[in-house]
C-alpha positions as CSV (number, residue, x, y, z in Angstrom):
1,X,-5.0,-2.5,15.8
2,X,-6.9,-3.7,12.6
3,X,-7.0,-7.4,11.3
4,X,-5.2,-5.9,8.5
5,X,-2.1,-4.1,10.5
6,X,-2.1,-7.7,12.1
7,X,-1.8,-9.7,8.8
8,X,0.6,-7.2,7.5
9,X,3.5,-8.2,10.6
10,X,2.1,-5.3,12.5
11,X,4.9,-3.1,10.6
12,X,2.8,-0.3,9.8
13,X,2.4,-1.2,6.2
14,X,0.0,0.5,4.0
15,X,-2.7,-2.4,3.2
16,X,-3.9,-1.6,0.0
17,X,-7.0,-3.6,-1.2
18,X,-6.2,-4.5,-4.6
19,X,-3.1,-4.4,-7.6
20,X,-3.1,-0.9,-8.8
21,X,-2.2,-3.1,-11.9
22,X,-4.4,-5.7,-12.4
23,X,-6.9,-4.8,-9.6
24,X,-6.4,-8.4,-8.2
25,X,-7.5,-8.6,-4.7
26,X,-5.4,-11.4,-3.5
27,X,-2.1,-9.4,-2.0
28,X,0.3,-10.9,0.2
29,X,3.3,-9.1,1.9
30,X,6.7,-8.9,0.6
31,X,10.1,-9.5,2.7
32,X,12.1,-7.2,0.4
33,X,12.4,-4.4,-0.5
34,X,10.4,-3.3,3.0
35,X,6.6,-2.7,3.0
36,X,6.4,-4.6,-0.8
37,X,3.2,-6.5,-1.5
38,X,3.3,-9.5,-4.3
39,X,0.2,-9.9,-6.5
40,X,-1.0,-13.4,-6.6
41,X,-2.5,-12.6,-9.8
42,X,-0.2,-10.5,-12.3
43,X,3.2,-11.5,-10.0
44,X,4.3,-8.0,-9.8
45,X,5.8,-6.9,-6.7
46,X,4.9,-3.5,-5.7
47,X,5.0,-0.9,-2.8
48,X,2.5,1.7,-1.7
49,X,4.2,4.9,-0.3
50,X,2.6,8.3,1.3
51,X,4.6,11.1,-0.9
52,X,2.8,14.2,1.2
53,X,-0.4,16.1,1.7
54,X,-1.0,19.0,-0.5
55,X,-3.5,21.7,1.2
56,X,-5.6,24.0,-0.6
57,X,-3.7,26.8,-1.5
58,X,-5.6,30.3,-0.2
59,X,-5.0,33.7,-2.3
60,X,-5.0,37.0,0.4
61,X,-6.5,39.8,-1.9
C-alpha cells in the first residue's frame, strides 16, 4: 500500500494531488460525506469519483 492509501485511513480513497479549484496542494481527508477531501486553501470540500471508462469505439466496414 502507498504512503498515500495510508494517510487517506486506508479506505481506498482517490488521493488527488491538488484542488481542482484552486490547485492548492494542501488536502486533508473529510469524515462526511465519505471519501470528501477539504482544501486548506479555498475551504471547499470536495470529492473525487471514477464515473467509467470509455474505450475507443471501432467501425466494422
Amino acid at each position: 500500500m502507498s504512503a498515500a492509501f495510508e494517510a487517506a485511513g486506508g479506505q481506498g480513497r482517490a488521493v488527488p494531488l491538488h484542488c481542482p479549484y484552486c490547485a492548492e496542494e494542501d488536502l486533508r481527508p473529510e469524515e462526511e460525506p465519505e471519501g470528501a477531501w477539504l482544501c486548506a486553501g479555498c475551504r471547499r470540500v470536495f470529492v473525487v469519483r471514477m464515473v467509467g471508462l470509455r474505450l475507443r469505439e471501432t467501425r466494422s466496414s
